[in-house]
C-alpha positions in Angstrom: 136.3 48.8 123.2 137.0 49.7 126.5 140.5 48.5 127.0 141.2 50.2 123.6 145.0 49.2 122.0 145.8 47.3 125.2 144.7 43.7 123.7 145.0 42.3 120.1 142.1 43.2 117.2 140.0 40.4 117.2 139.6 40.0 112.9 137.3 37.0 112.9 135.5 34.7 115.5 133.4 31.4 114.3 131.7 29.6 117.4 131.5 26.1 115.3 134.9 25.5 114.7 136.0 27.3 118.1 137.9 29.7 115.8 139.3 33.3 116.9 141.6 35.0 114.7 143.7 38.1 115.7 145.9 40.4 114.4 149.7 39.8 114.5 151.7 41.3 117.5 155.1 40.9 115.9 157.5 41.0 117.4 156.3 40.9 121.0 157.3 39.4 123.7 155.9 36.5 126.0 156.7 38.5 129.2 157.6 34.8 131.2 160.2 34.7 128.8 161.6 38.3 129.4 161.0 38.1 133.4 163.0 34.4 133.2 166.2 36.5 131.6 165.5 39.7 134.4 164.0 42.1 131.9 162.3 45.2 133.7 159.2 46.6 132.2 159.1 49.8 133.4 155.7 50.6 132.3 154.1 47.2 133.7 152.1 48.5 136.6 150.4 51.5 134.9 150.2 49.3 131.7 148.1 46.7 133.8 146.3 48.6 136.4 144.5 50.4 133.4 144.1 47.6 131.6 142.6 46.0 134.5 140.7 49.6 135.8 138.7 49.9 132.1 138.0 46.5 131.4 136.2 45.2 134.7 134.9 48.9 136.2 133.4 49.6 132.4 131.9 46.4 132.5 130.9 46.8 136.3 127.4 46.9 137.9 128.6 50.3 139.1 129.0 51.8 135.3 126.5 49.8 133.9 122.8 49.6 133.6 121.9 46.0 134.5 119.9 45.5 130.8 122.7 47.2 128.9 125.8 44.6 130.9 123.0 41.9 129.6 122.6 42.7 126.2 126.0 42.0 126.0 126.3 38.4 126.9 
């Protein structure tokens, strides 16, 4: 929720079987692969510093009250 279209829609998760399935991200690309034939990804850096910002400040002491972050674990 916080990280909104930055990470793949998790469609089903069953604990027992250790089971997560995800929606498809096709085609996409493993970015080891890309970096290993010198792609650039122009974007990278503001793709990952706000990936990184909403998903541990939203989740953060600091934005959070402490019964709310534990409700969700």
């Amino acid at each position: 929720a916080h990280v909104g279209n930055l990470v793949p829609e998790i469609l089903h998760y069953d604990a027992e079987l250790y089971l997560i399935v995800m929606e498809r991200l096709s085609p996409h690309i493993i970015m080891r692969q890309g970096t290993i034939r010198a792609t650039v990804y122009p974007d990278f850096a503001g793709h990952i510093t706000d990936y990184l910002a909403r998903s541990l400040f939203f989740t953060s002491d600091i934005a959070m009250k402490a019964g709310d972050k534990k409700a969700l674990v």
